[in-house]
N, C-alpha and C positions, 0 to 999 in steps of 0.2 A: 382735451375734452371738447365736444361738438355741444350746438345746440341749435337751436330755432329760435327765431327772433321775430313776431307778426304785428303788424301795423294795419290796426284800423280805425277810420274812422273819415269824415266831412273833408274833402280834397283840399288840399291848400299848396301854396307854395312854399317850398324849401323841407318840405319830409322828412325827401330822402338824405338830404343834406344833414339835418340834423339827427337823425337817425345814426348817418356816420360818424358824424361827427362825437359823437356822445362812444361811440365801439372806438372809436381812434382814440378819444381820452381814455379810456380803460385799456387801452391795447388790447383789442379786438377784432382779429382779421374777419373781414369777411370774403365766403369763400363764394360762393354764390347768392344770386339773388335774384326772384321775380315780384312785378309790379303789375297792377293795373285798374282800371278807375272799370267800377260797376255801378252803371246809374247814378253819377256823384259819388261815389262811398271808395274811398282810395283802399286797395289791399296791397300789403308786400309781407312778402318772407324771405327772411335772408339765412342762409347757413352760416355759421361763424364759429369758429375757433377759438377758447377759451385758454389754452393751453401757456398762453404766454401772459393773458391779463394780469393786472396790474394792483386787485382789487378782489376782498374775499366774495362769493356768493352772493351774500345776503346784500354788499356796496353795491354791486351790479345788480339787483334785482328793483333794489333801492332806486337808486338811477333812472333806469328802464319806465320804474312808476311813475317818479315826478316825470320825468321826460312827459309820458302819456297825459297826466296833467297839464303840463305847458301845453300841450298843440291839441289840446281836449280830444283825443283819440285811445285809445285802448292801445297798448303794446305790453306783450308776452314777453318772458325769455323762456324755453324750456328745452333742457339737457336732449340730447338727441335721442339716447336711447329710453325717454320717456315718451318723448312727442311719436316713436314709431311704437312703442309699446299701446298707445294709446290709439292711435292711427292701422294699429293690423289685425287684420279679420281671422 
C-alpha cells in the first residue's frame, strides 16, 4: 500500500532526517520525494511504501503525530488512493 506523507511547518534543521528516520523505524520505503522552503515555511511530500512496515495503521499514524509534536510542525500520513481521491477534479 502507498501513501503520502506531508511536512509542514517553521524550517529548521534535520527534518528531512528525521522524517526518515521515523519511515526506516517503521520500515518505510520512501519512494519519492519533494522539498521546499516558502517564505520560511518548509514543505515536503514523500511517496512511501507501506507494504512491508513493521507497525499497524493506527502505530504509524500515531508516530507520524508525536513526530509533528517534536519538531512543532504539522505531518499527514494518507493512504494514496485517498490523498488522490481527494486531490481529483
Amino acid at each position: 500500500m502507498k501513501a503520502v506523507i506531508t511536512v509542514i511547518g517553521q524550517d529548521t534543521v534535520g527534518v528531512v532526517a528525521k522524517v526518515s528516520a521515523a519511515c526506516a523505524g517503521l520500515n518505510i520505503n520512501i519512494e519519492d520525494m519533494t522539498q521546499s522552503i516558502m517564505q520560511e515555511m518548509f514543505c515536503m511530500i514523500m511517496l512511501v511504501d507501506l507494504s512491508r512496515c513493521n507497525a499497524d495503521q493506527a502505530a504509524v499514524r500515531a508516530r507520524f503525530e508525536e513526530l509533528g509534536r517534536e519538531m512543532g510542525m504539522q505531518v499527514n500520513l494518507t493512504r494514496q488512493e485517498v490523498f488522490d481521491a481527494m486531490h481529483k477534479i
